[in-house]
N, C-alpha and C positions, 0 to 999 in steps of 0.2 A: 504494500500500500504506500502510497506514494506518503512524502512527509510533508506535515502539517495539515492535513485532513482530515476533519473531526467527523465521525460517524455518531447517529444517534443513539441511545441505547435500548432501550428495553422496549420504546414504542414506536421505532423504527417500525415503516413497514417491509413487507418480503420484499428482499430483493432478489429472486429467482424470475428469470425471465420466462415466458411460452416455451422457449425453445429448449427448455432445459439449462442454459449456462446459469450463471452464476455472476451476477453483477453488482456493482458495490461504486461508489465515490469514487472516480480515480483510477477503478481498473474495469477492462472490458472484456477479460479473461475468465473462462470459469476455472481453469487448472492453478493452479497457485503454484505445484510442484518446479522447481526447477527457476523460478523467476529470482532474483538476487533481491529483489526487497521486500522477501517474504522469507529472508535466509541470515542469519548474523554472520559475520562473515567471518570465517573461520569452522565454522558448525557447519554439522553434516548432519543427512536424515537415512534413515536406510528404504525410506522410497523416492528418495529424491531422484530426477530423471535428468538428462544430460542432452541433449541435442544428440550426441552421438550415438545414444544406445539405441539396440536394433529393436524395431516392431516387434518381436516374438517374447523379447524381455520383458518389455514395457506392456503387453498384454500379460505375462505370466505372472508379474508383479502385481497387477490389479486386481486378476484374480484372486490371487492370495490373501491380497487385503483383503477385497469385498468378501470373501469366504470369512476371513479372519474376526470382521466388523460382524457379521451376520450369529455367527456361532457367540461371541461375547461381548459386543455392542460396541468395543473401544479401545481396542490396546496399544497404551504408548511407551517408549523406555523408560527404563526407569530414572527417575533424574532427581532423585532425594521426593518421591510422591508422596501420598498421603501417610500413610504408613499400617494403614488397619487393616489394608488389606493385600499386600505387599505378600508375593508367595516364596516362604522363609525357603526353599530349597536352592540350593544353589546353579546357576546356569555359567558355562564353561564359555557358552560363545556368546548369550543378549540374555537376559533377565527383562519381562516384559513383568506391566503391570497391569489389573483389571478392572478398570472402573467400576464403584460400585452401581447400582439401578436408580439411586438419587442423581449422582454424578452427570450420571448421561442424560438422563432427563430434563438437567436442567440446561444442559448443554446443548440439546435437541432443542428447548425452547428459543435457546438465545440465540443458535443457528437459524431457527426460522427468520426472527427478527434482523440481524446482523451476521451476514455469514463472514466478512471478514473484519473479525474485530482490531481496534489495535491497542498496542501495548500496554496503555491506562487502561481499556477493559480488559485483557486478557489477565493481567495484573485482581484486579477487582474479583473477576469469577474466581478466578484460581484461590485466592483468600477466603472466598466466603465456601467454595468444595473443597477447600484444604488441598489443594494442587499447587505444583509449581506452572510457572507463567509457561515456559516452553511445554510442559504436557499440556496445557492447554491450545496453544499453537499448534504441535503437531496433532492434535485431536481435530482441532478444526481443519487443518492440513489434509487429512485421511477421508473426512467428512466429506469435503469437496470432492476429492476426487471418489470417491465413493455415490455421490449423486451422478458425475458426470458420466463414471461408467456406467449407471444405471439407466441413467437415460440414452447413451449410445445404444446399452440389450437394446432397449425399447424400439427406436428407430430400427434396426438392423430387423425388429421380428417384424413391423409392421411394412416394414419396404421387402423380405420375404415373403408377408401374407400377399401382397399387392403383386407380385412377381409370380406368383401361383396361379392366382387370381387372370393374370396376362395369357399365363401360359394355356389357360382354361382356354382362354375364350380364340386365343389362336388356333387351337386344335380344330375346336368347335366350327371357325368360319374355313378350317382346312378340308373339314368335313363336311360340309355343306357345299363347296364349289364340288367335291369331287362328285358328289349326286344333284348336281344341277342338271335341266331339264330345259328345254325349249320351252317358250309361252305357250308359242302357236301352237304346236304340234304333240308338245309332251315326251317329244325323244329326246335322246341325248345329245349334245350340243358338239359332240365332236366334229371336228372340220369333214372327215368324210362322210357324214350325212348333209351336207349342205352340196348343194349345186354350187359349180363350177363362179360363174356373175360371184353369188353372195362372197366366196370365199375369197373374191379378189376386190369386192367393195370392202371388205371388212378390212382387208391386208392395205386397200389402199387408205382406207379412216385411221389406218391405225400410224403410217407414215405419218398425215395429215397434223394428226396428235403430237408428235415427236417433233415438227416440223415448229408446230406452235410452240409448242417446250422449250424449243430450242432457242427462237425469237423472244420470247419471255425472258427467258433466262439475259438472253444482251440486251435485253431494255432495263433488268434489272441490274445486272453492272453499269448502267448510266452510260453505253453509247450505243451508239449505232442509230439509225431513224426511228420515226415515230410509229410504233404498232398499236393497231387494234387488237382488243380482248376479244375473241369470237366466242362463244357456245362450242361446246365439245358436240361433236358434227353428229356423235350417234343419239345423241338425245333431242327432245323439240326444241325449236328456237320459241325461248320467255322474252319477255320484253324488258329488258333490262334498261334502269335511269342513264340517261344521256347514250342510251346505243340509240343510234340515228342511220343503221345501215337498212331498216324495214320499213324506212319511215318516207316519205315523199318531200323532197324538198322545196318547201314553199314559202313566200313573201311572209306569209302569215306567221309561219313556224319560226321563219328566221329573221324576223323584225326585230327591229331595236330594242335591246332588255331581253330577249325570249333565251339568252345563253346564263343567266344567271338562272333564270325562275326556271328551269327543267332540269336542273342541275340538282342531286341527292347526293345523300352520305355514299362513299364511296361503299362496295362491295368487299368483303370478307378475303377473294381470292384478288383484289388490289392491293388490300393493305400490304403484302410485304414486299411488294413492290414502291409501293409508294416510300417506306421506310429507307429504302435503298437511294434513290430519287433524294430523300432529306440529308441522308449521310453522307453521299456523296455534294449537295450541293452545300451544305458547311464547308465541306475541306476546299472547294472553291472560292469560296465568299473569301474564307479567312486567308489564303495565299492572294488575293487579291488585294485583298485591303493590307496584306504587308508589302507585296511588290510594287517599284516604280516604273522608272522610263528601264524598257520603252512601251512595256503594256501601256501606259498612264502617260500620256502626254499635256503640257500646261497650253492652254488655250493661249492666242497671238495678244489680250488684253490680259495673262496673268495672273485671272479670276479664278479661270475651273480648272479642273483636270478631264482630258478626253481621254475616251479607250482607241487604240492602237488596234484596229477591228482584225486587221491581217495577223499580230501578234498576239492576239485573243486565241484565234484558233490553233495557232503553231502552238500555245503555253496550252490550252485547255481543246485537244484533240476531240474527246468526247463531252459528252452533251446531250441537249433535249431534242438533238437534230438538227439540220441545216435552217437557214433563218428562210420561214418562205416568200414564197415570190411575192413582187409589192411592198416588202415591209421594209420598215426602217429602223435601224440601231438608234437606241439612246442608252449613252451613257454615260454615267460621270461616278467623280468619287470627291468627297469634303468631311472636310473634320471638323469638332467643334466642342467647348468643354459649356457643360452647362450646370447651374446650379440645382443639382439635385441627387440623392445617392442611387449609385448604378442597382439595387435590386427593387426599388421604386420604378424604375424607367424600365427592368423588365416585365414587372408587375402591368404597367400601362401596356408594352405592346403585347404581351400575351394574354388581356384580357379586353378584349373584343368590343366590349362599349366603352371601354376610358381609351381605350386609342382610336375608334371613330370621334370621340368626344375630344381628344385633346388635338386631331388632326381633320378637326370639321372643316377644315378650308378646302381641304383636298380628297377627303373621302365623304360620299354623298350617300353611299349606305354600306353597309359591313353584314355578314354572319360567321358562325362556324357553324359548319354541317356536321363534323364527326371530330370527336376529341380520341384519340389512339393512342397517347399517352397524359399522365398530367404531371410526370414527373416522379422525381427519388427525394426521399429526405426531405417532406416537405415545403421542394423549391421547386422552380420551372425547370429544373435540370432537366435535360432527355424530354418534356414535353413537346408533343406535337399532335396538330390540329390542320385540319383541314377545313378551307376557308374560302367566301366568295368576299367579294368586295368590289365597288365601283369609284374609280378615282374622277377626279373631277377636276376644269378649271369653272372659277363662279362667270359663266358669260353665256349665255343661250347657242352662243357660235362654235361652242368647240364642243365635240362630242364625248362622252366620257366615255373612260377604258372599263372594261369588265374581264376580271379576272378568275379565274379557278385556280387555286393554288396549294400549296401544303407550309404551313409554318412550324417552323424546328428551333429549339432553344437549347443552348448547352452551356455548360460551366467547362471553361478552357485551363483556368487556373483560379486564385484566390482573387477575387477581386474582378474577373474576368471574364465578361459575359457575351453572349453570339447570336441573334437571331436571326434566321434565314428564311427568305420565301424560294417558292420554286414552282412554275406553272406545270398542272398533272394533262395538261395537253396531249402527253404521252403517251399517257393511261386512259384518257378516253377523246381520244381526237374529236374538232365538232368544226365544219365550214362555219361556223357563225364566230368561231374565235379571229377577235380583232385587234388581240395585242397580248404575248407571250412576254411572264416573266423568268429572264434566264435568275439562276440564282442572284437576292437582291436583298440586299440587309443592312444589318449594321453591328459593330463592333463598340461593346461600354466598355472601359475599363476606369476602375475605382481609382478616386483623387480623395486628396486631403480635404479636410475641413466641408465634407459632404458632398462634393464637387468630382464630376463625372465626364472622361473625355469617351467621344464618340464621333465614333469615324463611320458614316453610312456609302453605300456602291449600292448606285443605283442602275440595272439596266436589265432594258424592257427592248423588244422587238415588237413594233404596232403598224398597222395602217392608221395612217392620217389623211387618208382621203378627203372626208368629212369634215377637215378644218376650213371653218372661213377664212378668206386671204388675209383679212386684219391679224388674225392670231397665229398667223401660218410660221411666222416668224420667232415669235416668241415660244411656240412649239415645237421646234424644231429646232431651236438653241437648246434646250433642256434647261430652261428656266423654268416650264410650268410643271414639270412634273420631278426633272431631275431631284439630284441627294443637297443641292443649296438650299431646294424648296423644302425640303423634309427637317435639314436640322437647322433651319432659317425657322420654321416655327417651332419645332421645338424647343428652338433655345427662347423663343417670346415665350412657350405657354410654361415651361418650368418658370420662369424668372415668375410669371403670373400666379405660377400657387405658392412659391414664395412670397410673395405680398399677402397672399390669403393668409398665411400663416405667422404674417410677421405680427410681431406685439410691441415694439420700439416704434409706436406712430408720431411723429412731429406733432404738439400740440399748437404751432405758432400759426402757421398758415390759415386763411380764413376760409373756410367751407371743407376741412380734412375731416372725416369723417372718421373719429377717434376710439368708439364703440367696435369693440371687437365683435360681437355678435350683428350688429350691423351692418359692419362691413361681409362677413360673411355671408349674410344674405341677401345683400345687393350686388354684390359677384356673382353668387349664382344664381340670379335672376341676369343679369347681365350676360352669364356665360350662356343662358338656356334662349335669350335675344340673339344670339351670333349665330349658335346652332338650328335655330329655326328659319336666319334669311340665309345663311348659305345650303340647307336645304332645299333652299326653293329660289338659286336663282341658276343654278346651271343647266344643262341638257341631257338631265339624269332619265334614265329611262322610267321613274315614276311619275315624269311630266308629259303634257301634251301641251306644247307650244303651238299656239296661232297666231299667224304673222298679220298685221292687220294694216300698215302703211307701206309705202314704198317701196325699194327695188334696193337700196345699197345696206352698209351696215348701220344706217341711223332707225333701222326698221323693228317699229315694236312689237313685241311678243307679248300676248298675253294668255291667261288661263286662269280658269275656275274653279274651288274645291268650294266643300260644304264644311262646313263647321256643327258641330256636334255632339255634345256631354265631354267637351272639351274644358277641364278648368283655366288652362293654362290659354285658351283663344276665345274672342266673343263667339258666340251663336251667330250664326247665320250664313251668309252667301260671299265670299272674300275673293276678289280679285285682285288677280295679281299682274303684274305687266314689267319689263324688265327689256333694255337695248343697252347698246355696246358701241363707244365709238372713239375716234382715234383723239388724241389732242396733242398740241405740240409743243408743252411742257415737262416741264420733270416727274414724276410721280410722286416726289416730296413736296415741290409746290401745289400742287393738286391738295395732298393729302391735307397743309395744312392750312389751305384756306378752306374747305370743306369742313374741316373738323372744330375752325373757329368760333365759337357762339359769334364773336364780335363779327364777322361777314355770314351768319348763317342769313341773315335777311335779305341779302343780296340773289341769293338760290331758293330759299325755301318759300313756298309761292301761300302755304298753309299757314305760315306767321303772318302772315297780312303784312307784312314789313314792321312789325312793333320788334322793340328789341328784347334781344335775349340774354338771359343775366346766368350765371353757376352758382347753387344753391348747395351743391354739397360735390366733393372728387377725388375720389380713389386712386392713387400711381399705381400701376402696375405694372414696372418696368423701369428699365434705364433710360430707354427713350421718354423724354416728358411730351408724347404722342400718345405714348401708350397707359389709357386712364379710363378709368369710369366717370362717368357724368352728372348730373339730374339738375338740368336746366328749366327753367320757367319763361313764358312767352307772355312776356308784357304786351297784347294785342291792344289795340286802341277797340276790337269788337269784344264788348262786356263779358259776352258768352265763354268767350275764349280767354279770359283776364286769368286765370286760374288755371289753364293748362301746362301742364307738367310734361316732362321729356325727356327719357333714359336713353342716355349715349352712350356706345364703348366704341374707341378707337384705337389703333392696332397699328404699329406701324412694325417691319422688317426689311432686311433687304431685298427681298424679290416680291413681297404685296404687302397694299395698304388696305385698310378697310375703317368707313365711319358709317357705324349701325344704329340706330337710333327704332324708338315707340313712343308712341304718348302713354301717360300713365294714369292710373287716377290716385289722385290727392291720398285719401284715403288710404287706399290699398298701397302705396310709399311709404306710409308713417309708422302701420304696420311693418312692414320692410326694413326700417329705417330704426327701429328699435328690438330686431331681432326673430322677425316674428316668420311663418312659411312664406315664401314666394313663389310656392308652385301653384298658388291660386289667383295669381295677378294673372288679368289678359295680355295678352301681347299681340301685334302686328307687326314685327319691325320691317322696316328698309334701310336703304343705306345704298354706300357706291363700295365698289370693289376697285380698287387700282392697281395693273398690274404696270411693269416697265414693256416698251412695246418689243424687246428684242433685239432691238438695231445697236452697235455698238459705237460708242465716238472716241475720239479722242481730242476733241475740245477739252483743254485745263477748267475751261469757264465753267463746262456741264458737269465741275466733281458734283458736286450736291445732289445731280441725278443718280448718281450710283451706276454712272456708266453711259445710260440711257437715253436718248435722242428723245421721247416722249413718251407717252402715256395711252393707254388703254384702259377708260372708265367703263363702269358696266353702272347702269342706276335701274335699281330695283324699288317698286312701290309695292303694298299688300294694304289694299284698303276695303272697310267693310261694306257695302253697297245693298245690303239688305238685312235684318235681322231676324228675318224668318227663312230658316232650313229650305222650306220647300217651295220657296219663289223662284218664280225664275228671272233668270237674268236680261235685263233692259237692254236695246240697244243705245238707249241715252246716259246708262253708266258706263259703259265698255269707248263712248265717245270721250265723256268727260275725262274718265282716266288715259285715255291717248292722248287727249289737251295737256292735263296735267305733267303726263311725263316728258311728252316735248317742248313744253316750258321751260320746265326745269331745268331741259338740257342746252335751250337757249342764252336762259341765263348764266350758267354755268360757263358754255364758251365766250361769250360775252366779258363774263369780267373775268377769265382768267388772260385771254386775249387782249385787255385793256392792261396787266401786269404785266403779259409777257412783251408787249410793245415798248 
């Protein structure tokens, strides 16, 4: 036992574990025999065991004892023992002694309770049974390893019962093929009762079989092309989820969205395939994100890192297959340390809704179909899951990617964490797939003071057909999906629940909101406003956009849901309407005149132009962009003198966002002194600003973060009915097209009057 370890004594409870060992503070060994700090040094035991001695000793020896324990409950040398009972004859080679039936007894008790005592109890028992301390030692010595050979018997006769038990049932199906019988016919199934045809269809099924085996088996070592799972040919073809070889290919079938929603839990004889597929694409991910040039090349502005697409293949021969026809490589790799501890940040991507939740810019919906592991030890270690997900940019013109994929987590070292995606394209191919993720992750590893660096590789093979030519650019930089955009918000939304959590708030500032429970509940009112307009502004396949003006990309999109036993939205009829268009300013100046109370009068057409004052503002973040809001609208119209207005704005290097809802007075206050906010309604809108792609090297444009201009996206969500089951006017569906080409009037307007 290790030194300075106190064990409890008498109402300790058992420490014998299910499995039989023997487990205690400090040690995780049931044998005790043989270990040096269970030994005074210089002292010998005569069952003491040596590393060196052979299997047949060390079985002869146990025996002995356990015989020896069995027949008189305890015998240890004699070592000046109790004395009463002590057997006066004389022994030439050991003088043993016999515990008496109190002795053991009690000894039996205190074993239940502490089987390895130490010195101050061994000390204690031994005085009150009139023993010396080492009989006591070597008693409990004898003791242990007396349970553990008991429990070996045990094991050894139950894994013989069970081997019996095998042997049975083998025989049994030996005997039954050999009197197997034809269905049809009731004879015997020998090859020469069959006609000539059968015997050579069967010979050829049976190639057929081998042939698939054989293919299986190299999709399962991770190369070679992409194989279909067939049906074994002598049984009926079932309809198995996502087999689409019986199926007719149609608009209907293979419309937008229709590859996620027919997609199920993988099948039984996938999974260890797909396991092979996750292990194989860790050891990818991870020599990737250690190697440099010439895989990894620095972009001609010194920003990104590109993949070396010819050096990709040379370094990584095998694979999910050749990249198909049409598609285009993206990829990058970025590092980044962000405030937060690395098994928290595994925590988020391995659980499904905090990482659609913490990466709601870019993922527009998430599931896991089938979980295959959850891990060892309590942690994500060896977890894997299999997953769908829809990425997204927030603009009605770009289309979103839909993936099938498998996610794999593993502990590399102390501190040292892996998660990997990998598209199962492989395992069940589908013409509707419109973008392949090759192995795609990221790399935590643990910093001081809570502080986590991460290095993410991102790279995906997609059709981008579907991109409008405004975003064509920004798309195919791999700004909108690449690994800048992934740990670009990551490092905003850590730094943001650090704020949640901080308790050192500045009292000085006027409107800080210094109420810890308050502020927590106006974040996450605030975070559940971001999460509902990025929802509903992009080309996610749970929308149906109609375009209702024009011809170019100033063209509005709008569309209708219902509202209903919803707490968190009013009741009724909520249109929505959302465009996208170019500007030729920075993304920062955009960001921060938009995000200004003092110029919100200038764009927002629903303040009547009264001004707008901040009532109360949360930081959250480095950047003083990135904050909570709750502004008030001094209208000069009476109605409106009392409306209220939660904002959260966002700023990063690759998007900006200012989201905003009116609130009610009321349901704020509650809010505002700690009370639930999953009961406030919300509508929010706001713009999305992304950089348009283009790159410069004007010194003048640092402040753009590179950027030649802007790509605004302005989303409205307003309530146009309050009854569920009206229908929709076409004199609302006009005013809101009014409304939102306004806005965007004004918007180019006076930033066009700046940028002049």
């Amino acid at each position: 036992m290790p030194a300075g370890v106190m064990i409890p004594a008498r109402n300790m409870p058992s420490m014998i574990t299910g499995n039989g060992s023997v487990s205690g503070y400090g040690t995780s060994s049931g044998l005790a025999l043989g270990q040096p700090n269970n030994m005074m040094e210089g002292q010998l035991h005569p069952l003491e065991m040596t590393q060196n001695a052979s299997e047949s000793e060390i079985a002869r020896m146990r025996d002995e004892e356990f015989d020896s324990t069995n027949k008189s409950g305890s015998e240890n040398h004699e070592l000046g023992g109790s004395g009463d009972d002590q057997d006066p004859r004389p022994n030439k080679k050991k003088r043993y002694h016999r515990h008496t039936q109190h002795q053991i007894q009690e000894m039996e008790a205190f074993f239940k309770e502490c089987p390895h005592p130490d010195d101050k109890q061994r000390k204690e028992l031994g005085r009150e049974l009139g023993l010396e301390p080492l009989q006591v030692k070597f008693w409990f010595q004898n003791k242990r390893t007396q349970m553990k050979t008991q429990h070996e018997r045990h094991e050894n006769t139950q894994l013989r019962t069970e081997n019996e038990k095998l042997r049975a049932d083998n025989m049994r199906y030996r005997e039954a093929l050999s009197t197997a019988s034809c269905p049809n016919c009731g004879g015997p199934t020998a090859v020469g009762q069959m006609s000539f045809d059968e015997h050579h269809l069967r010979l050829e099924n049976s190639r057929l079989r081998e042939e698939i085996d054989r293919i299986s088996a190299i999709a399962a070592k991770y190369v070679g092309k992409p194989v279909v799972n067939f049906p074994l040919l002598s049984s009926p073809a079932l309809p198995r989820p996502f087999d689409f070889g019986s199926q007719p290919v149609t608009e209907e079938m293979y419309g937008v969205g229709d590859l996620l929603r027919s997609i199920s839990a993988p099948s039984e004889a996938d999974k260890p395939m797909i396991i092979e597929l996750a292990v194989a694409a860790m050891e990818e991910l991870v020599r990737m994100v250690q190697m440099g040039e010439p895989l990894w090349m620095t972009s001609l502005d010194g920003t990104t890192c590109m993949l070396n697409e010819e050096e990709y293949i040379r370094t990584f021969p095998s694979g999910i297959g050749p990249k198909p026809t049409g598609f285009k490589c993206e990829a990058s790799k970025e590092t980044t340390v962000v405030i937060m501890n690395h098994i928290n940040l595994v925590e988020i991507l391995m659980d499904v809704n905090q990482w659609s939740t913490v990466f709601s810019g870019i993922i527009s919906k998430a599931s896991t179909l089938d979980v295959l592991s959850t891990g060892v030890a309590g942690n994500y270690n060896g977890a894997l899951q299999v997953m769908t997900a829809e990425f997204q940019v927030l603009s009605p013109l770009v289309p979103t990617r839909e993936s099938y994929y498998v996610r794999y987590c593993k502990q590399h070292a102390e501190g040292t964490w892996a998660v990997v995606d990998v598209s199962l394209d492989t395992i069940r191919p589908s013409p509707t797939v419109r973008c392949r993720r090759r192995p795609s992750g990221c790399i935590i590893q643990e910093m001081p003071n809570g502080y986590s660096k991460v290095t993410w590789v991102e790279h995906v093979e997609v059709d981008d057909g579907g991109v409008h030519n405004l975003y064509k650019q920004l798309v195919s930089s791999g700004h909108a999906f690449g690994a800048r955009r992934w740990v670009s918000t990551l490092d905003r939304q850590c730094e943001r629940l650090a704020s949640l959590m901080a308790s050192n708030i500045p009292t000085g500032d006027v409107g800080v909101i210094t109420n810890q429970d308050g502020r927590k509940s106006m974040l996450k009112l605030a975070e559940r406003m971001v999460i509902s307009f990025c929802g509903g502004v992009s080309a996610s396949t749970a929308h149906t956009w109609t375009t209702l003006s024009g011809t170019g990309a100033d063209d509005v999109r709008v569309m209708t849901r219902k509202s209903v036993d919803d707490p968190g939205r009013p009741p009724g009829i909520v249109l929505s309407a959302a465009t996208s268009f170019w500007l030729p300013v920075s993304p920062k100046r955009v960001f921060d005149f938009l995000r200004d109370e003092h110029s919100r009068s200038e764009w927002d057409i629903l303040s009547n132009g009264g001004a707008v004052q901040e009532m109360a503002h949360i930081a959250n973040g480095r950047d003083p962009g990135n904050c909570v809001s709750l502004l008030r609208v001094n209208s000069a119209n009476s109605s409106q003198s009392n409306m209220l207005i939660l904002q959260e704005s966002c700023t990063d290097p690759t998007a900006s966002f200012v989201i905003y809802a009116p609130v009610d007075i009321v349901a704020m206050n509650v809010v505002l002194n700690g009370g639930d906010p999953d009961y406030v309604a919300l509508l929010p809108s706001g713009f999305a600003i992304l950089p348009d792609g283009m790159t410069v090297t004007d010194v003048g444009m640092a402040d753009s973060g590179g950027s030649s201009g802007s790509l605004l996206t302005v989303a409205f969500q307003i309530l146009v009915d309050s009854v569920p089951t009206a229908k929709l006017s076409l004199g609302s569906v006009a005013t809101v097209n009014n409304l939102i080409a306004c806005t965007v009037e004004r918007i180019k307007a006076s930033l066009s009057c700046d940028n002049a």
